[in-house]
BASERO-761497 format. One record per atom (N, C-alpha, C): residue number from 1; x, y, z. Coordinates in Angstrom, 3 decimals, always signed. Atoms other than C-alpha are relative to their C-alpha. Layout:
BEGIN
+-----+----------+----------+----------+
: seq :        X :        Y :        Z :
+-----+----------+----------+----------+
: NUM :        X :        Y :        Z :
...
+-----+----------+----------+----------+
This chain:
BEGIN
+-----+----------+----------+----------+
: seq :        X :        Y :        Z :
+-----+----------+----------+----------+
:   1 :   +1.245 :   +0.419 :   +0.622 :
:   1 : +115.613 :  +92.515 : +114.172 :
:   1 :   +0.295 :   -0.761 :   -1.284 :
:   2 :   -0.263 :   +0.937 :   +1.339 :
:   2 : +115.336 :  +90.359 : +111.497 :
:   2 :   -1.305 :   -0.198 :   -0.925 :
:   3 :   +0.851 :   -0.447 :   +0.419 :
:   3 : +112.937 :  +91.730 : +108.903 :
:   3 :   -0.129 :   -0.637 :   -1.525 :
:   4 :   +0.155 :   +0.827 :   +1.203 :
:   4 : +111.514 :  +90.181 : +105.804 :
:   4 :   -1.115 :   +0.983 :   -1.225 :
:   5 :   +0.446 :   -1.344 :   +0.705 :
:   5 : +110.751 :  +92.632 : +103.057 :
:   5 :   -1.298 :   -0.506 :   -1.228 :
:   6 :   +0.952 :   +0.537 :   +1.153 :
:   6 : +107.238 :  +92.274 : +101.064 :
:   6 :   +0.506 :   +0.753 :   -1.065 :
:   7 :   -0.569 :   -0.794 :   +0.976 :
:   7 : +107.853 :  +93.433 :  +97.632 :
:   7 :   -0.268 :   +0.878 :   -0.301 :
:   8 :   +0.203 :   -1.347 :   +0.655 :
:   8 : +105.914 :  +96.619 :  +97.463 :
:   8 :   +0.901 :   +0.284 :   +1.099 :
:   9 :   -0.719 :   -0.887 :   -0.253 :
:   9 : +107.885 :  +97.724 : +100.481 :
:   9 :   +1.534 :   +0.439 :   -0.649 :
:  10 :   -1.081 :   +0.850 :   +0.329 :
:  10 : +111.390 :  +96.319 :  +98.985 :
:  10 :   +0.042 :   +1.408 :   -1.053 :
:  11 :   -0.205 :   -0.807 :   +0.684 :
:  11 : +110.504 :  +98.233 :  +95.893 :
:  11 :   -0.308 :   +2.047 :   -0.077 :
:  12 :   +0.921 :   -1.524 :   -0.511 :
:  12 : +109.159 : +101.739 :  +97.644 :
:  12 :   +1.817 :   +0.632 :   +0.339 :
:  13 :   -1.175 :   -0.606 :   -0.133 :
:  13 : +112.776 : +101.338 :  +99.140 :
:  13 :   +0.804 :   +0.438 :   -0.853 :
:  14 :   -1.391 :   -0.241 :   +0.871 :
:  14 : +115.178 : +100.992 :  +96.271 :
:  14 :   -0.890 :   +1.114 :   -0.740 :
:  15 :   +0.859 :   -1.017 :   +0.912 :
:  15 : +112.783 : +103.696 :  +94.332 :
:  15 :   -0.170 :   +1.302 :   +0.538 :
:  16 :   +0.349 :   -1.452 :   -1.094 :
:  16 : +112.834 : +106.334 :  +97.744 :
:  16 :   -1.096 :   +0.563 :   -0.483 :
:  17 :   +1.418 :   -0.640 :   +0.327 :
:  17 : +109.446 : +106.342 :  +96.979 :
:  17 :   -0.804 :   +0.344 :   +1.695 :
:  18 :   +0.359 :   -0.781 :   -1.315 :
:  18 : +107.406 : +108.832 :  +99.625 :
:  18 :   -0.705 :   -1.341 :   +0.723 :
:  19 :   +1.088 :   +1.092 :   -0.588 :
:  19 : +104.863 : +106.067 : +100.474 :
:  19 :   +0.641 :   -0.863 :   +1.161 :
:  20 :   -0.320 :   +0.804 :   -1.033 :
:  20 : +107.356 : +104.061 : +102.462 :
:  20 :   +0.188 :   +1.016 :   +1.146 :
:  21 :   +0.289 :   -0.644 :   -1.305 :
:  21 : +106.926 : +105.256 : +106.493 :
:  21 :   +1.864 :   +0.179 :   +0.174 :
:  22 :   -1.242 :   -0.559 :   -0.984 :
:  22 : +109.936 : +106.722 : +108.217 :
:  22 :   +0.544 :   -1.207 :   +0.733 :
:  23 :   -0.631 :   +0.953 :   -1.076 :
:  23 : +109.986 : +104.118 : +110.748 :
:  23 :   +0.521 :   -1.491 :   -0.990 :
:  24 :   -0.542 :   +0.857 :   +1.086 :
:  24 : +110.086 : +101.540 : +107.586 :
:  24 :   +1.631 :   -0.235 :   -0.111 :
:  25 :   -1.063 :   +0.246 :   +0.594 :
:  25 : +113.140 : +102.543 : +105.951 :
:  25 :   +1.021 :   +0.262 :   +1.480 :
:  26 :   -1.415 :   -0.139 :   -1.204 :
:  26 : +115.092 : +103.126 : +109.434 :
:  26 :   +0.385 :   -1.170 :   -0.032 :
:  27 :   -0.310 :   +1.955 :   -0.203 :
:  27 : +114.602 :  +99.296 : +110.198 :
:  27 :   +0.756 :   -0.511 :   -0.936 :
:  28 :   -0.448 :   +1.067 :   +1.136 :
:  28 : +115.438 :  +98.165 : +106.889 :
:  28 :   +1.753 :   +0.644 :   +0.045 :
:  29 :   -1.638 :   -0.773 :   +0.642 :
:  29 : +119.057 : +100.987 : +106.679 :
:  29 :   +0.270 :   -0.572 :   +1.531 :
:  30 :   -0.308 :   +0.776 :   -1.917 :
:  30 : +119.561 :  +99.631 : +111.169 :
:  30 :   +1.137 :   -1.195 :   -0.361 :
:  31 :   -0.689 :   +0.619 :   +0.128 :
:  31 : +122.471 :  +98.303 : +111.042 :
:  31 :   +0.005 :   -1.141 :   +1.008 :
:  32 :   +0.056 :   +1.418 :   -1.155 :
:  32 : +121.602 :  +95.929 : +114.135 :
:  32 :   -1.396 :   -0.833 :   -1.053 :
:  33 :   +0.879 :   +0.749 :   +1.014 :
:  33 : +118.766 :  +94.529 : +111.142 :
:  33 :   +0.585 :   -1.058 :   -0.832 :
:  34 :   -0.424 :   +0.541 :   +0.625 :
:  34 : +119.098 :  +91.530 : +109.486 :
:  34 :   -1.111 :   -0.077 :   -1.390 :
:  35 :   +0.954 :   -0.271 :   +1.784 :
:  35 : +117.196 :  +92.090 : +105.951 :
:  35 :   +0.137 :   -0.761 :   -0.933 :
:  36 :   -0.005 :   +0.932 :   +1.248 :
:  36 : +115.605 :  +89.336 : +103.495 :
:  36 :   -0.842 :   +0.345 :   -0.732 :
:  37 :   +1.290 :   +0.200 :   +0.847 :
:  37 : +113.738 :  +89.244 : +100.584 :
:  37 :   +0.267 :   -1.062 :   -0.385 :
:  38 :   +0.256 :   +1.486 :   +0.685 :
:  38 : +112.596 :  +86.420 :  +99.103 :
:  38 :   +0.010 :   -0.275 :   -0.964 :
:  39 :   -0.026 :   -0.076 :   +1.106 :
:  39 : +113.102 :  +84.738 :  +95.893 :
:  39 :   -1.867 :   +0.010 :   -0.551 :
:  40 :   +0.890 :   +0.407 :   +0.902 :
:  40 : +109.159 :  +84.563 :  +95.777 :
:  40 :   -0.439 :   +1.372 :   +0.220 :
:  41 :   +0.282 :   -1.083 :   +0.506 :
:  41 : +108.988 :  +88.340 :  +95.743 :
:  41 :   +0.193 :   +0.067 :   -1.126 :
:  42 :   -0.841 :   +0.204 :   +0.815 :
:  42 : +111.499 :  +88.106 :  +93.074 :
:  42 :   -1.067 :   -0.273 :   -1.263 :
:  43 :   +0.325 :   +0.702 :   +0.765 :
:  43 : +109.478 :  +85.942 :  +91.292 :
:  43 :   -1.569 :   +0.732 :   -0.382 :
:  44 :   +1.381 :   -0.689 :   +0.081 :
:  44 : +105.871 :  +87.765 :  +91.741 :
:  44 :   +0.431 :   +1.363 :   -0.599 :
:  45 :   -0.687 :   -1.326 :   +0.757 :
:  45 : +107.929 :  +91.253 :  +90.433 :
:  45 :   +0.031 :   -0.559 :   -1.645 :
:  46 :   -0.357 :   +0.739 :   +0.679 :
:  46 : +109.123 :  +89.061 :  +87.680 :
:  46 :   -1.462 :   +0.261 :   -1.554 :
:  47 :   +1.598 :   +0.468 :   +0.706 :
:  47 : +105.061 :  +87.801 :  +86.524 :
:  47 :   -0.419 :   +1.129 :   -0.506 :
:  48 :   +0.563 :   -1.749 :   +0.353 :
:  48 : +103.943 :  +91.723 :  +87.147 :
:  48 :   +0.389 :   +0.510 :   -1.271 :
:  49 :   -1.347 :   -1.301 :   +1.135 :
:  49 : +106.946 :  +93.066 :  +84.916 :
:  49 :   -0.772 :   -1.054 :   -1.506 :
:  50 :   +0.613 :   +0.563 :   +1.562 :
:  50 : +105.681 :  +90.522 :  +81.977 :
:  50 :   -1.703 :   +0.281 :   -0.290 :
:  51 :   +1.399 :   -0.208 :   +0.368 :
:  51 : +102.070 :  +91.263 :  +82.506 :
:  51 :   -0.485 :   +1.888 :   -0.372 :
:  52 :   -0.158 :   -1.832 :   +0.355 :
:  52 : +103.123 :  +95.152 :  +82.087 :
:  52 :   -0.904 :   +0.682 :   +1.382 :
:  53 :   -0.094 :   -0.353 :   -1.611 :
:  53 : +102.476 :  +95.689 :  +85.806 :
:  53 :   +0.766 :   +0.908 :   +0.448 :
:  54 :   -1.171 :   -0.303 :   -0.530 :
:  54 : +105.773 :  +96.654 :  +86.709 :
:  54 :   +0.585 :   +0.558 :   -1.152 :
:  55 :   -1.478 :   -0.308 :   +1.053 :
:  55 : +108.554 :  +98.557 :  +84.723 :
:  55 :   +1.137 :   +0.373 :   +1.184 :
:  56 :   -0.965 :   +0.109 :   -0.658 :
:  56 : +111.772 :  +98.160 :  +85.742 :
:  56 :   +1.267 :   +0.877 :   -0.952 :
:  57 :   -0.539 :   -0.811 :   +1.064 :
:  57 : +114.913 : +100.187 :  +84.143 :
:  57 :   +1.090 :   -0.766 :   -0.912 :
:  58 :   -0.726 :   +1.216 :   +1.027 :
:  58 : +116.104 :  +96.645 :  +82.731 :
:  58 :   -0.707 :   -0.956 :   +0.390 :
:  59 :   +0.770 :   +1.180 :   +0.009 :
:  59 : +114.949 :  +93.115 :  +82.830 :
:  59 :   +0.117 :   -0.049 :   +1.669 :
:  60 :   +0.376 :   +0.635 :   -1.172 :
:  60 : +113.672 :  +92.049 :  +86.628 :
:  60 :   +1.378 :   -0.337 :   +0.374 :
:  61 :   -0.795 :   +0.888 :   -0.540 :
:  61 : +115.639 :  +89.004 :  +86.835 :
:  61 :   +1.580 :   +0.529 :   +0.197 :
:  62 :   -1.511 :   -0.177 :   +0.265 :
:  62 : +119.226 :  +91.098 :  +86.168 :
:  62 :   -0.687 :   +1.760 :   +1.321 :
:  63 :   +0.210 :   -0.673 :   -0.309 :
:  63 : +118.030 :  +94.609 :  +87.903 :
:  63 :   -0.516 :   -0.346 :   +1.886 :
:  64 :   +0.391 :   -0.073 :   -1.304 :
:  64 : +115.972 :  +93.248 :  +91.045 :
:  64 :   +1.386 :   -0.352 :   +1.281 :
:  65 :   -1.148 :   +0.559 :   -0.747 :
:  65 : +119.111 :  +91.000 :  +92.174 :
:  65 :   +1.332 :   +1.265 :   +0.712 :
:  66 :   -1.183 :   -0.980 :   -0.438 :
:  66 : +121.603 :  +93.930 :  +92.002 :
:  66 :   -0.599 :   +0.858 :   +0.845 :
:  67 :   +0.229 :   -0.687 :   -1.471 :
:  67 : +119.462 :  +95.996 :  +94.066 :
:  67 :   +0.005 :   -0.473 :   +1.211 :
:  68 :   -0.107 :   +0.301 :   -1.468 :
:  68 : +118.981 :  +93.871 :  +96.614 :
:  68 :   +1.273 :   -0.432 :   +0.740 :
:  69 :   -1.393 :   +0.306 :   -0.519 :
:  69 : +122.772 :  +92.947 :  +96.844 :
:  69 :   +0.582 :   +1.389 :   +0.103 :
:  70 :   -0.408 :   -1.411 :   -0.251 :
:  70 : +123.281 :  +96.896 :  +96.509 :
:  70 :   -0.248 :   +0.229 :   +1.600 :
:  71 :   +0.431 :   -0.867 :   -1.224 :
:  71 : +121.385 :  +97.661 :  +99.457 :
:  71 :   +0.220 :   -1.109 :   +1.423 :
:  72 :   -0.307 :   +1.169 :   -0.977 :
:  72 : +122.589 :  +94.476 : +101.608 :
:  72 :   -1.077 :   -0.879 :   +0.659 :
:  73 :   +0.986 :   +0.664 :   -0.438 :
:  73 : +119.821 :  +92.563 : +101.481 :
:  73 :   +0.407 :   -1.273 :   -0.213 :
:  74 :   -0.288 :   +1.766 :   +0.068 :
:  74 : +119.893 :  +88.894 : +101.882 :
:  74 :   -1.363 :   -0.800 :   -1.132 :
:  75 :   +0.480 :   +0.862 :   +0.787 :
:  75 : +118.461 :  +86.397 :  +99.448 :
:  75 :   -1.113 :   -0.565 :   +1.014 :
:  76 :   +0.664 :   +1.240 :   -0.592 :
:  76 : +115.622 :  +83.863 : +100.947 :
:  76 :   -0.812 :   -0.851 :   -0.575 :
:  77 :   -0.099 :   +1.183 :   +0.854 :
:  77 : +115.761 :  +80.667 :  +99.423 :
:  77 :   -1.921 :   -0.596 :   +0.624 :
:  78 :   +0.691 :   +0.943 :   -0.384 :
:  78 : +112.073 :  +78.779 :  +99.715 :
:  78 :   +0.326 :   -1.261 :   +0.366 :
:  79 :   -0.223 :   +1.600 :   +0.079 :
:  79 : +112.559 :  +75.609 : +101.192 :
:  79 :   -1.377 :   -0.906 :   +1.026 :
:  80 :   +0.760 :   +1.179 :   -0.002 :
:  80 : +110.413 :  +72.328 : +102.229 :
:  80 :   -0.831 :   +0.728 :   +1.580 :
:  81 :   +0.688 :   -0.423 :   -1.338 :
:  81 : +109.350 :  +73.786 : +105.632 :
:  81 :   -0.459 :   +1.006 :   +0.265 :
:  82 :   +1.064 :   -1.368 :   -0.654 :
:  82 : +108.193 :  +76.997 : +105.363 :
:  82 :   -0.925 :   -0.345 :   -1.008 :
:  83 :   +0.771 :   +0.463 :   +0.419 :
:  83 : +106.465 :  +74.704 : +102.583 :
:  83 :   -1.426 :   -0.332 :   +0.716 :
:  84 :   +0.918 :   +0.893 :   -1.304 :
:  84 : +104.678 :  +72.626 : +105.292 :
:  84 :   -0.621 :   +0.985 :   +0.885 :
:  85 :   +0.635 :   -0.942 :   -1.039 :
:  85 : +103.953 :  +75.821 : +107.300 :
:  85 :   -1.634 :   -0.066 :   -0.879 :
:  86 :   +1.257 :   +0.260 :   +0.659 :
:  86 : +100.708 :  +75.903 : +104.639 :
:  86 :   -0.822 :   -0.417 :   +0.426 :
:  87 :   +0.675 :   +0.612 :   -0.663 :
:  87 :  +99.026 :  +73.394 : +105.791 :
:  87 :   -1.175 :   +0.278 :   +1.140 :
:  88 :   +0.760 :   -1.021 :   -0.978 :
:  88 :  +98.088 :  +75.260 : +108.703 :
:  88 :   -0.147 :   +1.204 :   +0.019 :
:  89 :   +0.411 :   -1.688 :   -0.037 :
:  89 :  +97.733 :  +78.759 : +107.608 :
:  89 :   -1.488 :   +0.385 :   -0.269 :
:  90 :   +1.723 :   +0.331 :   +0.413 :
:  90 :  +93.967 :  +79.330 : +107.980 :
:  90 :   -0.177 :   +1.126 :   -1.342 :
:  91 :   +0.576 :   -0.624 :   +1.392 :
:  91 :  +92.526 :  +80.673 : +104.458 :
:  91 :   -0.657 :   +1.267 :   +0.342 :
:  92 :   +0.393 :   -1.530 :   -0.168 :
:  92 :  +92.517 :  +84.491 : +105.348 :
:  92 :   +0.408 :   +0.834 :   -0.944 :
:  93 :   -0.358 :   -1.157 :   +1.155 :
:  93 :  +93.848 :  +85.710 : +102.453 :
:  93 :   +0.589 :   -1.249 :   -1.324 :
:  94 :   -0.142 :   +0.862 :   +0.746 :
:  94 :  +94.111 :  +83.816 :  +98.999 :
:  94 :   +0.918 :   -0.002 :   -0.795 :
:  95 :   -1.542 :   -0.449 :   +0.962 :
:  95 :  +97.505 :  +85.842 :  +97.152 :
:  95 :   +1.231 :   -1.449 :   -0.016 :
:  96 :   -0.533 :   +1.021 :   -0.465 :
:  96 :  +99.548 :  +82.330 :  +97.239 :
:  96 :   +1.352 :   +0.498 :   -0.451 :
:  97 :   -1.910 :   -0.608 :   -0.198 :
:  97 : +103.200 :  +84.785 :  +97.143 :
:  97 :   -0.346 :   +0.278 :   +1.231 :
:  98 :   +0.284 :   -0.588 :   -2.006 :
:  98 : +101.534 :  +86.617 : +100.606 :
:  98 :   +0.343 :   -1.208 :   +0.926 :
:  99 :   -0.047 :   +1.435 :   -1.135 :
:  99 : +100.993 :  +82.762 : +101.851 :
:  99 :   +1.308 :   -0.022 :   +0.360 :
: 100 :   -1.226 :   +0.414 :   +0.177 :
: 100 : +104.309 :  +81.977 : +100.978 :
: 100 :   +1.110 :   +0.627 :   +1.090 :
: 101 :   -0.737 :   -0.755 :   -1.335 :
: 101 : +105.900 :  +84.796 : +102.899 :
: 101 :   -0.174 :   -0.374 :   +1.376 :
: 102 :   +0.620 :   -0.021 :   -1.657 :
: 102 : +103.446 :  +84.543 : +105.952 :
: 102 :   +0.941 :   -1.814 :   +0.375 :
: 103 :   -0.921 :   +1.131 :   -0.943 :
: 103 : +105.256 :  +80.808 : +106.271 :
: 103 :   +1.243 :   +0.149 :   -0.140 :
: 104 :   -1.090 :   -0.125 :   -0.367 :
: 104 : +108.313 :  +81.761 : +105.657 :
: 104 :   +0.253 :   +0.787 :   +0.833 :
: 105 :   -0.224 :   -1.040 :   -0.851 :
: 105 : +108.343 :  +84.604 : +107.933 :
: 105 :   -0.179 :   -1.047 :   +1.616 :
: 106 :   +0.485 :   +1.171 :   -0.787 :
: 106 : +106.576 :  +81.922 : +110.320 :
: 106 :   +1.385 :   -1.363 :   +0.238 :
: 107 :   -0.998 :   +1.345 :   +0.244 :
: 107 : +109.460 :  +78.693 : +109.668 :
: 107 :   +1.353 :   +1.248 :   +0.895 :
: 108 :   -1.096 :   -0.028 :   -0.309 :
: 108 : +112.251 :  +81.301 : +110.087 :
: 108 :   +0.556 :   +1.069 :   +0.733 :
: 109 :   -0.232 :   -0.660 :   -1.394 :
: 109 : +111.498 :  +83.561 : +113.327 :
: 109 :   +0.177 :   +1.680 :   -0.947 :
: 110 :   +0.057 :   -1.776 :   +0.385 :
: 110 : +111.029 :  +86.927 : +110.885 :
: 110 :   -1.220 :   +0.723 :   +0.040 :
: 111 :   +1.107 :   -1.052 :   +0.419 :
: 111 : +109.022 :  +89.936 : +110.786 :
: 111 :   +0.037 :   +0.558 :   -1.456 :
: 112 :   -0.607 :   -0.581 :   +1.257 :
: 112 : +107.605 :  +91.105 : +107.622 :
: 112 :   -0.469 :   +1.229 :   +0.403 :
: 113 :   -0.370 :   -1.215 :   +0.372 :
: 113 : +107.782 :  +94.437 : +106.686 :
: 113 :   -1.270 :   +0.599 :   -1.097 :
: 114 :   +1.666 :   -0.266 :   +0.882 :
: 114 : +103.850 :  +95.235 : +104.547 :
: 114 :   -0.594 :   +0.976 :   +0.426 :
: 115 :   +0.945 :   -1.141 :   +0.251 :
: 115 : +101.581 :  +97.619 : +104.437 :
: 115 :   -1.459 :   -0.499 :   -0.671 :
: 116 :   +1.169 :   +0.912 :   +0.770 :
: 116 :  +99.239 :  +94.539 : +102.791 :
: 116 :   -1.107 :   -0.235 :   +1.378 :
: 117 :   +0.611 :   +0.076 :   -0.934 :
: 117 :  +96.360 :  +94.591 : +105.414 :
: 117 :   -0.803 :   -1.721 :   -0.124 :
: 118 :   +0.195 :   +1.096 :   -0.037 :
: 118 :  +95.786 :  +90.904 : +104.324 :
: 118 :   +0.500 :   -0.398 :   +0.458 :
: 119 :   -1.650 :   +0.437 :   -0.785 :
: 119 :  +99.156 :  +90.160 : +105.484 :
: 119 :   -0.284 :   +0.457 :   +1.737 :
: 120 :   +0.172 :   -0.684 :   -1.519 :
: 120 :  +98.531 :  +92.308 : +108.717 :
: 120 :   -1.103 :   -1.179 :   +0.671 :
: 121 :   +1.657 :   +0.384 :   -0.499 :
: 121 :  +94.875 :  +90.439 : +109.134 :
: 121 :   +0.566 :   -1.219 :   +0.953 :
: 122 :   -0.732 :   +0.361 :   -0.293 :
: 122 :  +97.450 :  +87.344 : +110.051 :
: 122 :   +0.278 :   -0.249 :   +1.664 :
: 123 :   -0.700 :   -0.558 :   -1.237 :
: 123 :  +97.652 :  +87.430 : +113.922 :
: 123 :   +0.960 :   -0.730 :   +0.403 :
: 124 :   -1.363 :   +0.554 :   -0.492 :
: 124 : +100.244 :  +84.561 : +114.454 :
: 124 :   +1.194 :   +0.790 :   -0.758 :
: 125 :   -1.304 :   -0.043 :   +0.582 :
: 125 : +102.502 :  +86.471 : +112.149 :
: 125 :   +0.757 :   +1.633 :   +0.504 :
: 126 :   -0.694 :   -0.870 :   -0.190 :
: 126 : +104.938 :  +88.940 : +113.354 :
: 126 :   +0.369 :   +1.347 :   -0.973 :
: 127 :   +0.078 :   -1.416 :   +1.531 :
: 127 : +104.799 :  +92.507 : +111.282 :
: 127 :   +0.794 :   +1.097 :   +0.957 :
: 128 :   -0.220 :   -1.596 :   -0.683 :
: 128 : +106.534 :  +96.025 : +111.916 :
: 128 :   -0.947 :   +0.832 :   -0.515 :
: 129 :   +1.290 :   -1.239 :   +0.318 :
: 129 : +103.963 :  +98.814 : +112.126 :
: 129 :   +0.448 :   +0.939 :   +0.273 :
+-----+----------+----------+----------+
């Protein structure tokens, strides 16, 4: 599988917070899984943590990275085509980090990984439940 981590699950994981499902964290620790997050989680953690949203147990940008290279997660770079996926994503949900995912998840054959029932609402997009 090749699973694409929204950032509350991402952070439910590295935190072994109860909220994430059983069947969640199997997928994501499945060693036949290929596991991304995105830099525009990254970046929406980031906004939170300055708007006093988020606390982290150091700055974001130095803390989020090492977890996700701790726990063997892969990076995922935005690029020009899961840009263009936009275009056609009908206006079911207005979060423009969610969009972002739903085309990248869309451009590059992944499932995400949410619990965001905006995200779910989505039916071209591939989710684990």
């Amino acid at each position: 599988m090749k699973l694409l981590l929204d950032n509350h699950i991402f952070l439910w994981f590295i935190q072994g917070d109860s909220r994430l499902s059983e069947k969640f964290h199997e997928a994501i620790q499945n060693q036949a899984s290929e596991v991304f997050l995105s830099v525009v989680s990254i970046w929406e953690c980031v906004i939170k943590y300055q708007m006093g949203k988020l606390d982290f147990p150091e700055s974001p940008v130095i803390y989020l990275p090492q977890q996700r290279a701790k726990h063997l997660i892969k990076s995922l770079v935005v690029d020009e085509a899961s840009i263009a996926q936009l275009i056609n994503l009908p206006p079911l949900h207005r979060d423009p980090f969610d969009r972002l995912l739903i085309c990248q998840a869309l451009q590059h054959n992944l499932m995400i990984v949410t619990e965001d029932q905006a995200i779910l609402s989505y039916p071209m997009v591939s989710t684990l439940r």
